[in-house]
MOPAC internal coordinates of N, CA, C and O (Angstrom, degrees):
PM7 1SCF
backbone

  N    0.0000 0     0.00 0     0.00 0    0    0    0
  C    1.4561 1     0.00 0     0.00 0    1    0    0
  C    1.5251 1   110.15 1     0.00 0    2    1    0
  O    1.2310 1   118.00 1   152.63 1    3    2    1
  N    1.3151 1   121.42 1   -27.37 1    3    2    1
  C    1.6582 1   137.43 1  -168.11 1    5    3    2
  C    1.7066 1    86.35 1   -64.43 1    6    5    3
  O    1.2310 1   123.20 1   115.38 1    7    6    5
  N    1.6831 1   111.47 1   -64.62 1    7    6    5
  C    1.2191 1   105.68 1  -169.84 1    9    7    6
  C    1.1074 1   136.10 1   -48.18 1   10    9    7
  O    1.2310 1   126.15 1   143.36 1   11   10    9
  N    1.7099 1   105.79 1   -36.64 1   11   10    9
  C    1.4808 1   120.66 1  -179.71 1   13   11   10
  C    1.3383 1   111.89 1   -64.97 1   14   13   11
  O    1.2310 1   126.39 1   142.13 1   15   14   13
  N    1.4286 1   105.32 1   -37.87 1   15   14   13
  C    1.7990 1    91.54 1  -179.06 1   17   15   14
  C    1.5656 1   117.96 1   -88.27 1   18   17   15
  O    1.2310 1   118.81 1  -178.94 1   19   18   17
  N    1.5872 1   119.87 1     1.06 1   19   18   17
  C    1.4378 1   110.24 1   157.66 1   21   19   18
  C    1.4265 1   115.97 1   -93.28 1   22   21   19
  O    1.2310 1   119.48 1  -175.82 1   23   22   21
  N    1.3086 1   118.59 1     4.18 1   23   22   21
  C    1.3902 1   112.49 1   170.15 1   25   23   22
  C    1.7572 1   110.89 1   -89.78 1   26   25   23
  O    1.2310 1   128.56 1   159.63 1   27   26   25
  N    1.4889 1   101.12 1   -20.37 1   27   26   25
  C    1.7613 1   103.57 1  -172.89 1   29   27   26
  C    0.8417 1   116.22 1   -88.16 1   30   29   27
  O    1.2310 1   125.33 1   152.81 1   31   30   29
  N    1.9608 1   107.37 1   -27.19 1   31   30   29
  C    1.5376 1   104.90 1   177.20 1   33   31   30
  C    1.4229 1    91.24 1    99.46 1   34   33   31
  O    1.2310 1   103.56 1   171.39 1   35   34   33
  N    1.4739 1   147.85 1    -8.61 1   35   34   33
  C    1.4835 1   136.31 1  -157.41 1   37   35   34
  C    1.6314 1   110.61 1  -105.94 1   38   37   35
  O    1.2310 1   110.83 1   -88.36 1   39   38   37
  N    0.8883 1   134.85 1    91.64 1   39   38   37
  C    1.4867 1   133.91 1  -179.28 1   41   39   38
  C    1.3653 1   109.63 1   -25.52 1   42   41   39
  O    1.2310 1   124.30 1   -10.41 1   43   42   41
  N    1.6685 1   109.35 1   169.59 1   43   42   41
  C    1.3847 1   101.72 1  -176.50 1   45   43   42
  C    1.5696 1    99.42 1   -79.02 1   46   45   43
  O    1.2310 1   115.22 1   159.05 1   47   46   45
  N    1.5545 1   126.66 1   -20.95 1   47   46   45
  C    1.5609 1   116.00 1  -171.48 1   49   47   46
  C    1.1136 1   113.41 1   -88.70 1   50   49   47
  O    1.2310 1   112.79 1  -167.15 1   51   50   49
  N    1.3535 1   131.21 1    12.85 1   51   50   49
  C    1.8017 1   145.81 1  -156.13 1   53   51   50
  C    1.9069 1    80.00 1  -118.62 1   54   53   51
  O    1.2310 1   122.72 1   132.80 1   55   54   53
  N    1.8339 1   112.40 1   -47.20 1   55   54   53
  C    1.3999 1    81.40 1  -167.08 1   57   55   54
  C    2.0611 1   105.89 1   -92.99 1   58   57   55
  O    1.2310 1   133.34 1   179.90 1   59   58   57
  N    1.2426 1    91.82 1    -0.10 1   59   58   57
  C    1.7065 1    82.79 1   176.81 1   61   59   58
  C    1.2924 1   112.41 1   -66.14 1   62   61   59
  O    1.2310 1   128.42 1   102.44 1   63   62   61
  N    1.8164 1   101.39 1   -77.56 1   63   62   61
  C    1.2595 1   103.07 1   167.67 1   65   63   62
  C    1.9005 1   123.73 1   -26.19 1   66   65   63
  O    1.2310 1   120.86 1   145.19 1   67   66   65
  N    0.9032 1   115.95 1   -34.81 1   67   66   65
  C    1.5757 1   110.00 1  -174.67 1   69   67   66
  C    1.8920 1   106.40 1   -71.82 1   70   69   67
  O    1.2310 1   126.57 1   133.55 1   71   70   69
  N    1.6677 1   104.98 1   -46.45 1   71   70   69
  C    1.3443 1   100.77 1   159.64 1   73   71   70
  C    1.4866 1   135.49 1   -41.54 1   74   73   71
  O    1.2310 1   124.54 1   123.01 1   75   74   73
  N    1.5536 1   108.89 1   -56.99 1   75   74   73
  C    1.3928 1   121.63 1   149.20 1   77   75   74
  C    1.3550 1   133.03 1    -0.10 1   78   77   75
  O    1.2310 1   132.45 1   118.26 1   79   78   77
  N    1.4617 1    93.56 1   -61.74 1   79   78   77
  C    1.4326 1   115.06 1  -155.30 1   81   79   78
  C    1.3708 1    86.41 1   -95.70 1   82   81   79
  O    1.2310 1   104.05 1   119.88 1   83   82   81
  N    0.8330 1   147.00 1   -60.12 1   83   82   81
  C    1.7904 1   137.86 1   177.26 1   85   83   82
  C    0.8762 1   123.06 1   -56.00 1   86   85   83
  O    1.2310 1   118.38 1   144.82 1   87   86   85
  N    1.4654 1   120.68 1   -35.18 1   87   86   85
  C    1.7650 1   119.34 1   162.70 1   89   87   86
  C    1.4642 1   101.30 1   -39.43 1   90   89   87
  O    1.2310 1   122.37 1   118.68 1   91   90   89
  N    1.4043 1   113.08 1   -61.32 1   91   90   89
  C    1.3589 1   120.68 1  -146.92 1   93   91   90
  C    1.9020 1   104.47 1   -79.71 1   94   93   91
  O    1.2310 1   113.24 1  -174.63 1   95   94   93
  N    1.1252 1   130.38 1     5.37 1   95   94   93
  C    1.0898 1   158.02 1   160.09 1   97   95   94
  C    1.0332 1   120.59 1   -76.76 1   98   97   95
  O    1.2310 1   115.42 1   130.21 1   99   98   97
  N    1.4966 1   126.29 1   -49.79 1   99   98   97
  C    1.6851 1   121.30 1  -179.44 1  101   99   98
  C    1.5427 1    89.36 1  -113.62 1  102  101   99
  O    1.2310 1   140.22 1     2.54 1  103  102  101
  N    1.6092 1    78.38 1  -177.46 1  103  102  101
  C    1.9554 1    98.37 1  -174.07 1  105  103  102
  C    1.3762 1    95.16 1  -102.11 1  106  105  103
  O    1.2310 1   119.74 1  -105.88 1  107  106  105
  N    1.4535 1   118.10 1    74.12 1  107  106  105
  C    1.6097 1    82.58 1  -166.98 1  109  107  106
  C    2.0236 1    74.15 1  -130.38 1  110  109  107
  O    1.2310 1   112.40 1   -25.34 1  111  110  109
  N    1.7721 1   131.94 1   154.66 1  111  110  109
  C    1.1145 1   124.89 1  -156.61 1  113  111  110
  C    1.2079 1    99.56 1   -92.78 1  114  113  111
  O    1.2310 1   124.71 1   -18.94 1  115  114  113
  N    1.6103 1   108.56 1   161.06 1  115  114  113
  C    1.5255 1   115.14 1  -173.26 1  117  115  114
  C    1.8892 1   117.15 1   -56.31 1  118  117  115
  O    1.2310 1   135.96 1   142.36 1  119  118  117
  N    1.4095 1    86.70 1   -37.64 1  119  118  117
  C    1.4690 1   100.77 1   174.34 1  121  119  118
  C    1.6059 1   130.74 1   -60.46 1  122  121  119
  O    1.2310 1   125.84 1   127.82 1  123  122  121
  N    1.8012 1   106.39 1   -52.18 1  123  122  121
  C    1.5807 1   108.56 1   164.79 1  125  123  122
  C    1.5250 1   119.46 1   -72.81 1  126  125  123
  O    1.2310 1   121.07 1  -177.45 1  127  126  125
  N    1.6788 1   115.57 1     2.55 1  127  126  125
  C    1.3428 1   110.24 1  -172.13 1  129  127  126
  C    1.5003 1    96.19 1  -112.26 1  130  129  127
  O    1.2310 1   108.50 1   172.09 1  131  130  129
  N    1.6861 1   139.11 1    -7.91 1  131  130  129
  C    1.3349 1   134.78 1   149.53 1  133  131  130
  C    0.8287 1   110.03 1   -66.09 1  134  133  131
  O    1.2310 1   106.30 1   133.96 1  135  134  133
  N    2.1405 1   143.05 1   -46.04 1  135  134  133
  C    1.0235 1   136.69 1  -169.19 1  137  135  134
  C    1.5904 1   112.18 1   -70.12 1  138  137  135
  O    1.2310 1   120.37 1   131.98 1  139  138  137
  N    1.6197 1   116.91 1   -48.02 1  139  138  137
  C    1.5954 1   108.87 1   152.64 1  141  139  138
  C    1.4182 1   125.17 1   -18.48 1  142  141  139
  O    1.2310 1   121.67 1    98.48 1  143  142  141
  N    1.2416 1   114.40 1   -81.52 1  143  142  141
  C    1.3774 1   126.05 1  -175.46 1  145  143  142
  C    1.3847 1   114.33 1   -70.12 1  146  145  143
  O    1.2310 1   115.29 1  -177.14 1  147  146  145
  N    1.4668 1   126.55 1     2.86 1  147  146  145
  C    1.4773 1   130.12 1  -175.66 1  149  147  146
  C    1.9065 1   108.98 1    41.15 1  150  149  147
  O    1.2310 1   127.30 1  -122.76 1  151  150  149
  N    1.4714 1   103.56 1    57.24 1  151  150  149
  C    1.2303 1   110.27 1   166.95 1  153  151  150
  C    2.0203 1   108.73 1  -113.20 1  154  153  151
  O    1.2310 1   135.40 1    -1.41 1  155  154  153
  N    1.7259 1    87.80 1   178.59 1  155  154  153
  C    1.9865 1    82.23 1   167.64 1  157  155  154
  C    1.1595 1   111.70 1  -111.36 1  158  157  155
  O    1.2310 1   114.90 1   -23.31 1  159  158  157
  N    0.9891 1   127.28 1   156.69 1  159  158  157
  C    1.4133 1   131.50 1  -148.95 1  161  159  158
  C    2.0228 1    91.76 1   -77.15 1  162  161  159
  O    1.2310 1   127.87 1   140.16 1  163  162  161
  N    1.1759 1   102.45 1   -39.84 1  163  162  161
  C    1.3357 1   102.03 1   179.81 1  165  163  162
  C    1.6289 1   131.02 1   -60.43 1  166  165  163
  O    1.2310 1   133.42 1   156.85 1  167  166  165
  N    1.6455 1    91.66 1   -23.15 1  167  166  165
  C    1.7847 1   120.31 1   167.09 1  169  167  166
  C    2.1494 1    92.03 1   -52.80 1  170  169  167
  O    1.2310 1   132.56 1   120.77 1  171  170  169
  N    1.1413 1    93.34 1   -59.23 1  171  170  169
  C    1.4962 1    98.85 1  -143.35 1  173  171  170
  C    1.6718 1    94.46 1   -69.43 1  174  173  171
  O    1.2310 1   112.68 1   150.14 1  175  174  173
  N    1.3527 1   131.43 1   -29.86 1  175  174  173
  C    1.1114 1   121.00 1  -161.62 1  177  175  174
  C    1.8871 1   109.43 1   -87.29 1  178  177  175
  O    1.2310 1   132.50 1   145.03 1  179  178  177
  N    1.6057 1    93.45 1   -34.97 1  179  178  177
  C    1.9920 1    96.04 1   157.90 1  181  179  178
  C    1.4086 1   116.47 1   -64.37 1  182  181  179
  O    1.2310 1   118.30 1   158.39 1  183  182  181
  N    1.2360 1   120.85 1   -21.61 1  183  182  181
  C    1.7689 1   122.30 1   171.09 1  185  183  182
  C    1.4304 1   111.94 1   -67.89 1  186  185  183
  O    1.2310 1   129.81 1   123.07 1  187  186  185
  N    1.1572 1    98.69 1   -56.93 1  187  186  185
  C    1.6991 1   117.60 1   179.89 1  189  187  186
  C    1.9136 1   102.99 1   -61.33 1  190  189  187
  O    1.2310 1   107.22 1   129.86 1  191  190  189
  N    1.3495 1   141.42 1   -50.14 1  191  190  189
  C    1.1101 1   140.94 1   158.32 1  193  191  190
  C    1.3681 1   106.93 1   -23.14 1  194  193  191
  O    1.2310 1   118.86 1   115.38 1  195  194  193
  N    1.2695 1   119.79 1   -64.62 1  195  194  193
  C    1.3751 1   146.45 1  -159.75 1  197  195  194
  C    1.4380 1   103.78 1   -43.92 1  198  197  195
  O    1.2310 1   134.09 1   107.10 1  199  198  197
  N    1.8431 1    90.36 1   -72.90 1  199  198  197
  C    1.4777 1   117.18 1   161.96 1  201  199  198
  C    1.1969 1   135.60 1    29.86 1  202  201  199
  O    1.2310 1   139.51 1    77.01 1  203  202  201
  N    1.9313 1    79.77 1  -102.99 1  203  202  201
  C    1.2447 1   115.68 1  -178.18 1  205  203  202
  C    1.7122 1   116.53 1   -78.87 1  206  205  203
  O    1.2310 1   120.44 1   149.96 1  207  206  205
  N    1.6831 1   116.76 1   -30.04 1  207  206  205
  C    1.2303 1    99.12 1   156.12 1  209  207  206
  C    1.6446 1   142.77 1   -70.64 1  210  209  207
  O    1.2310 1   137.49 1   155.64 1  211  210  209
  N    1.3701 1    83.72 1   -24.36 1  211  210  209
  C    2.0727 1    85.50 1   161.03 1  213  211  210
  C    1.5821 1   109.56 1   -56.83 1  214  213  211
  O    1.2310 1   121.34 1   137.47 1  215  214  213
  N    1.2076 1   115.05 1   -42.53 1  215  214  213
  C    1.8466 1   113.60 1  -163.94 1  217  215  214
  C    1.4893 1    82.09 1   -72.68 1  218  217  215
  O    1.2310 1   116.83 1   109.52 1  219  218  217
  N    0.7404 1   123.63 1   -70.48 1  219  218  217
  C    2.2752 1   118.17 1  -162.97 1  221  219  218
  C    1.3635 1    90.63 1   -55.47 1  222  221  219
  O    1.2310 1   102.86 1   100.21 1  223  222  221
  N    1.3417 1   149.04 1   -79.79 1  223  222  221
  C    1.7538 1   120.33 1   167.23 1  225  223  222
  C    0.9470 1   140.78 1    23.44 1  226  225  223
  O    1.2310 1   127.14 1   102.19 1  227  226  225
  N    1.6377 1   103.87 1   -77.81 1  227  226  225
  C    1.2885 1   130.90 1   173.55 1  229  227  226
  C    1.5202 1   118.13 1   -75.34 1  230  229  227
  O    1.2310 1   118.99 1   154.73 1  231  230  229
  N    1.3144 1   119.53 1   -25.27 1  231  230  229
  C    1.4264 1   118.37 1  -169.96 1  233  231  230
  C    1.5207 1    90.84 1   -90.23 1  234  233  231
  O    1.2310 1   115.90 1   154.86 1  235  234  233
  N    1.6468 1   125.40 1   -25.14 1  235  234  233
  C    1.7972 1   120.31 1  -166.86 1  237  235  234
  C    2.0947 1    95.13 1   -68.95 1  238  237  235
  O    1.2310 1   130.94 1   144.58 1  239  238  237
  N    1.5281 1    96.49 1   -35.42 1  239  238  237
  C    1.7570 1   104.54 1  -162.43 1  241  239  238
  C    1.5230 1    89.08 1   -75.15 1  242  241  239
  O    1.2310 1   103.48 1   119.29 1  243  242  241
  N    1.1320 1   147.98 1   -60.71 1  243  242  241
  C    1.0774 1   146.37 1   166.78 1  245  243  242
  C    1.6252 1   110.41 1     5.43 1  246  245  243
  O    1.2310 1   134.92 1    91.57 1  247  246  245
  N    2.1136 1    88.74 1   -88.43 1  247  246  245
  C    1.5550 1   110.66 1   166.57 1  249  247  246
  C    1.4619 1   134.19 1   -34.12 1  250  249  247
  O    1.2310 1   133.62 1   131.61 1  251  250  249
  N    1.6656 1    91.27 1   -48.39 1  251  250  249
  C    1.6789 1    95.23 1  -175.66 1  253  251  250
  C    1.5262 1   120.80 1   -85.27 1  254  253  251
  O    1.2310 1   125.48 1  -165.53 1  255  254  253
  N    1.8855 1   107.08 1    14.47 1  255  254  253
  C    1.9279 1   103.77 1  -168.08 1  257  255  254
  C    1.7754 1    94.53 1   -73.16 1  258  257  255
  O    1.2310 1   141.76 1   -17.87 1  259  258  257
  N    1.3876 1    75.36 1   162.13 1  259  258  257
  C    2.0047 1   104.44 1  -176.39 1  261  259  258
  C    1.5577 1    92.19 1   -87.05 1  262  261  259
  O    1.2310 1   113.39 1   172.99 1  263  262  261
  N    1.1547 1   130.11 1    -7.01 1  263  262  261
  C    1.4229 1   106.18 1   177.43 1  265  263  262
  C    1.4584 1   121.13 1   -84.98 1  266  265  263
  O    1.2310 1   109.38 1     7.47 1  267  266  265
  N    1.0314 1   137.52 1  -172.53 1  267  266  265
  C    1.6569 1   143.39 1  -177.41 1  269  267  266
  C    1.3831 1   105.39 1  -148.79 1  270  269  267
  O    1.2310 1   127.19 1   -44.91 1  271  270  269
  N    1.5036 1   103.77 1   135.09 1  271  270  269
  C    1.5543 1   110.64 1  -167.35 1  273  271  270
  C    2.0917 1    93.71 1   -74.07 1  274  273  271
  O    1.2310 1   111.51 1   -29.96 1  275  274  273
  N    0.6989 1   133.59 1   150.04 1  275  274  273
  C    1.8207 1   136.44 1   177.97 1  277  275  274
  C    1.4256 1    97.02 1  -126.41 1  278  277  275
  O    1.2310 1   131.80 1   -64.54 1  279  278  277
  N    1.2375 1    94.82 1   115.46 1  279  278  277
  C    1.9460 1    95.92 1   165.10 1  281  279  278
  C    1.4727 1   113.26 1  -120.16 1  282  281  279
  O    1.2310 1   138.10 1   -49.38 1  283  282  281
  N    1.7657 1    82.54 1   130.62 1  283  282  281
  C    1.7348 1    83.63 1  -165.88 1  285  283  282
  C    1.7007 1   119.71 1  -104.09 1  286  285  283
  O    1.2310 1   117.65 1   -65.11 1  287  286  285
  N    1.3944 1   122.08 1   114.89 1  287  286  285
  C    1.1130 1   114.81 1  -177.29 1  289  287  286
  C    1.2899 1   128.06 1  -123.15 1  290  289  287
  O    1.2310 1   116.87 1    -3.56 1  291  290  289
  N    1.1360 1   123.55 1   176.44 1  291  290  289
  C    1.8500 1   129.17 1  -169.60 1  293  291  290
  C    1.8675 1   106.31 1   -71.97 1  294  293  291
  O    1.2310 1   119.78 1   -99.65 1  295  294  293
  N    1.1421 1   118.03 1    80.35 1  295  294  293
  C    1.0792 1   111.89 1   162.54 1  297  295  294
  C    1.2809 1   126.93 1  -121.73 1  298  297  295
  O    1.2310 1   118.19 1   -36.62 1  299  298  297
  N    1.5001 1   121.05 1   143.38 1  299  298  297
  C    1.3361 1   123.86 1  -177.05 1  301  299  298
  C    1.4170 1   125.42 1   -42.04 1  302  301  299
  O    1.2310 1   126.42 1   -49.50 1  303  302  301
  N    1.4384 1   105.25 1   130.50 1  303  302  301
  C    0.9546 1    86.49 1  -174.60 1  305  303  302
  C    1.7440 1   123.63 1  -102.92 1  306  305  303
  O    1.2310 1   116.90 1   -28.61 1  307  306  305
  N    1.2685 1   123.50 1   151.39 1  307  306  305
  C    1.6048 1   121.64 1  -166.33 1  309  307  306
  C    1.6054 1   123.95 1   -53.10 1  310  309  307
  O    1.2310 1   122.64 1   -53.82 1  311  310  309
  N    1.2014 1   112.55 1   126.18 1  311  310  309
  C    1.6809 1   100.60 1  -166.80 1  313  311  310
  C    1.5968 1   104.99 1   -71.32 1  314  313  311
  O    1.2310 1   118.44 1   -51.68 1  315  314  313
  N    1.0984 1   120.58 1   128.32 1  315  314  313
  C    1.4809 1   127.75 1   174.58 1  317  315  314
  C    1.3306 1   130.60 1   -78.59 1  318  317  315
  O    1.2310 1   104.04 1   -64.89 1  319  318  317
  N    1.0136 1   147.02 1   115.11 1  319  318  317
  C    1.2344 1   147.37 1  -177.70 1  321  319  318
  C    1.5127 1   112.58 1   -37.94 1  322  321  319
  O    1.2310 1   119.89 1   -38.70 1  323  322  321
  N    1.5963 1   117.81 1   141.30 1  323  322  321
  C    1.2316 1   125.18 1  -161.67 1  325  323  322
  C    1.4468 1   100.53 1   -97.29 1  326  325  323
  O    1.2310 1   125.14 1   -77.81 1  327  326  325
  N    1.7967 1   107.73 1   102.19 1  327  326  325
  C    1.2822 1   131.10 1   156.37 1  329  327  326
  C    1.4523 1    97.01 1   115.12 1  330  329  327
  O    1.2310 1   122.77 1  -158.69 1  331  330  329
  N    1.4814 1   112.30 1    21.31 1  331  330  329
  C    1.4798 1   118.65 1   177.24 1  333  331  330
  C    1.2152 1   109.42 1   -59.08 1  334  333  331
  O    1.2310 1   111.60 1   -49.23 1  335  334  333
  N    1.5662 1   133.43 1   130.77 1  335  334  333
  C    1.8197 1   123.75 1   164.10 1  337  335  334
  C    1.3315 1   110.52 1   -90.62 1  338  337  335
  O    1.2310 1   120.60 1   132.39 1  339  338  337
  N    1.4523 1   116.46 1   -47.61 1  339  338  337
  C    1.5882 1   117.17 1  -161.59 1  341  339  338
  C    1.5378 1    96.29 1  -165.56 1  342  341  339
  O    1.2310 1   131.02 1   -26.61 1  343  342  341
  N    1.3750 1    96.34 1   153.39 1  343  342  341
  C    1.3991 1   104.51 1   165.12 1  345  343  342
  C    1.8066 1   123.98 1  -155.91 1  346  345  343
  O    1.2310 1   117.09 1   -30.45 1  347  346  345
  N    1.2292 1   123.14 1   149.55 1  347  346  345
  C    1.6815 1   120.14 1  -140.45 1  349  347  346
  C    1.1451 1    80.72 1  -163.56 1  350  349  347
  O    1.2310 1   129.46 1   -64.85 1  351  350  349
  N    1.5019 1    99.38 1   115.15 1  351  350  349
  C    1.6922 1   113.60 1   160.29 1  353  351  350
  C    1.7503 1   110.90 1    50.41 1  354  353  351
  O    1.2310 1   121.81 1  -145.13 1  355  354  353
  N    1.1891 1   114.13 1    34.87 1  355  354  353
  C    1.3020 1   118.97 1   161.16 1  357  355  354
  C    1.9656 1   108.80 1    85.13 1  358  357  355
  O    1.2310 1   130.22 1  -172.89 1  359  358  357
  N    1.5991 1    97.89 1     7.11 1  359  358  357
  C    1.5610 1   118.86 1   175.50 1  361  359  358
  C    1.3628 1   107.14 1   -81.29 1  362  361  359
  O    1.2310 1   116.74 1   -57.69 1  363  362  361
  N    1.3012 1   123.80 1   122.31 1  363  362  361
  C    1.9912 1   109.22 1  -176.81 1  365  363  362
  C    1.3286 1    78.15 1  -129.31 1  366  365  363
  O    1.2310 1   133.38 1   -43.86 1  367  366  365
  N    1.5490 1    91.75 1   136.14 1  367  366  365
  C    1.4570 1   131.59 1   172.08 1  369  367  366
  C    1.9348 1   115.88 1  -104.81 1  370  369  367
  O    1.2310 1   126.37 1   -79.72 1  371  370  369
  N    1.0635 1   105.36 1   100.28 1  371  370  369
  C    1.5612 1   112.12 1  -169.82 1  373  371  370
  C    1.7951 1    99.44 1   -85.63 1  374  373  371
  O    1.2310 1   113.74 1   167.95 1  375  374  373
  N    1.1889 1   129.46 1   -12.05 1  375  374  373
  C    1.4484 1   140.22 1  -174.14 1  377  375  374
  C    1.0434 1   115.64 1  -157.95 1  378  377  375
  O    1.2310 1   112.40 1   -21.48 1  379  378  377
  N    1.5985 1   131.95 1   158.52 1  379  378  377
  C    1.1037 1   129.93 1  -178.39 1  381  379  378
  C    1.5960 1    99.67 1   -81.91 1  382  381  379
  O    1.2310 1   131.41 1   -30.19 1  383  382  381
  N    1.7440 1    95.58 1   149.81 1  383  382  381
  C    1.2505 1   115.09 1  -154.95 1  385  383  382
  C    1.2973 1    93.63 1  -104.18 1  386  385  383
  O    1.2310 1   113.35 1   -29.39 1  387  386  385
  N    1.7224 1   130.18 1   150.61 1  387  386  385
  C    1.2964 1   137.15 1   147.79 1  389  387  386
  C    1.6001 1   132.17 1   -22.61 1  390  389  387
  O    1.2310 1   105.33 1   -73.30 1  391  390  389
  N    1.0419 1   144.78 1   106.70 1  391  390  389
  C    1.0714 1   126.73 1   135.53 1  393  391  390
  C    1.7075 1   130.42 1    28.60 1  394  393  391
  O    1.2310 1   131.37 1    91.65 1  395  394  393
  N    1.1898 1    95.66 1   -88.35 1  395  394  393
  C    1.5505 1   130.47 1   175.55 1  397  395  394
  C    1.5610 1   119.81 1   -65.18 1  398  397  395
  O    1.2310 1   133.83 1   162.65 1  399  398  397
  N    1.4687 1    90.86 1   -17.35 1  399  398  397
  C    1.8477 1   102.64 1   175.52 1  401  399  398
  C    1.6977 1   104.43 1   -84.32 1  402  401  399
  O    1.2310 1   130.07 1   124.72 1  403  402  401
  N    1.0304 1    98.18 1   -55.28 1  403  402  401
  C    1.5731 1   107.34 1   172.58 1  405  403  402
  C    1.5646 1   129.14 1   -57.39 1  406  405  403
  O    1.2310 1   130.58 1   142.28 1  407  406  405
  N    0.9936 1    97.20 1   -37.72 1  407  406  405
  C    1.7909 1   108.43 1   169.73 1  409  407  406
  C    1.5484 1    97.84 1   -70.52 1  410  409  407
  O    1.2310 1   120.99 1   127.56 1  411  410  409
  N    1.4442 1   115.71 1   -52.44 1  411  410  409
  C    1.5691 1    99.51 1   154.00 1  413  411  410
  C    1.6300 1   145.67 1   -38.09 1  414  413  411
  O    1.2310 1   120.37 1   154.43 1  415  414  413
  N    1.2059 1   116.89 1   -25.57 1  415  414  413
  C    1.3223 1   122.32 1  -146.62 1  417  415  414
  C    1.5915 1    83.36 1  -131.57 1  418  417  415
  O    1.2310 1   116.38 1  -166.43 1  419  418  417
  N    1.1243 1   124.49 1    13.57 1  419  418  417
  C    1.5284 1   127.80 1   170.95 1  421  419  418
  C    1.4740 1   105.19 1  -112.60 1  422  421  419
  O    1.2310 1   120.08 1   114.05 1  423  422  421
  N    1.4272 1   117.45 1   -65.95 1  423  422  421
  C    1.3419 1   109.88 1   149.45 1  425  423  422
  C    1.3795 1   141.60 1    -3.60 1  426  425  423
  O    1.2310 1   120.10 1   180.00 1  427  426  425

């Protein structure tokens, strides 16, 4: 079996897990599906442990990403005031402002 998986390239947890996942696919019993594969039943149930904590893993990293789904849609857009530049906290800026105004207005 060592050989087969350096000739495929498939780790040993690429081919458990894949067992895994087909057990759990057919009806077929834990017992006639170790004796198939000439495993111990105890092999299959630390694989299967394994398993199922890789999938909850993956489903926690899923949950916990920093990204945010953004949905982007056709909405009107707000008519802007004519010769508007910027506006901040209800401050409208019709021109660019000084330097020195702003260091003011931070103050």
């Amino acid at each position: 079996m060592e050989q087969q998986q350096q000739v495929t390239g498939i780790s040993k947890e690429q081919e458990m897990f894949a067992l895994i996942a087909e057990l759990e696919s057919c009806d077929m019993s834990v017992k006639d599906f170790c004796e198939l594969y000439d495993m111990a039943q105890g092999t299959y149930y630390y694989w299967q442990k394994k398993y199922h904590a890789s999938r909850e893993e993956s489903k926690g990293k899923e949950a916990q990403s920093s990204f945010t789904l953004l949905e982007v849609s056709d909405l009107e857009q707000e008519v802007v005031e004519e010769g508007l530049l910027a506006e901040y906290k209800g401050v409208k800026f019709y021109r660019e402002p000084s330097v020195s105004f702003l260091k003011a207005l931070i103050n």
